[in-house]
C-alpha angles and dihedrals in degrees: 000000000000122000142259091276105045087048093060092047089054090042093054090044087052093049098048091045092053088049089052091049097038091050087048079047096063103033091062093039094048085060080230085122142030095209138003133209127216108178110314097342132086131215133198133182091274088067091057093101087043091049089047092057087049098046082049097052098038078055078057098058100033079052098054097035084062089038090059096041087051092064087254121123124244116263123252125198121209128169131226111218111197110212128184113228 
């Protein structure tokens, strides 16, 4: 498990990471815009579904970095599957 420290570096990449998805968000939702740029990679409105799953997961990780800070534990998902025998 990394340490303190290690854990507030993820957590500001990951911040910084979520507010440059969210702003790209907006501006191609907000029609201001055809296409948008982060870094070396360009976006348009048909991205929009694909730059909703990764703001969603980048609020995963924010979610379980704090978590983690916080003395919590990080959350794990599992799934039941009934099944009829």
């Amino acid at each position: 498990m990394a340490n303190r420290t290690e854990i507030k570096a993820r957590l500001e990449f990951w911040r910084e990471a979520l507010a440059k998805l969210r702003k790209a968000y907006l501006a191609l939702l907000d029609g201001g815009v055809k296409s948008y740029s982060i870094d070396d990679r360009k976006l348009t409105r048909f991205d929009l579904p694909e730059l909703q799953d990764k703001i969603e997961e980048a609020e995963r990780k924010v979610d379980e970095l704090e978590a983690l800070l916080n003395g919590g534990r990080v959350r794990k998902s599992f799934a039941i599957l009934p099944r009829d025998w």
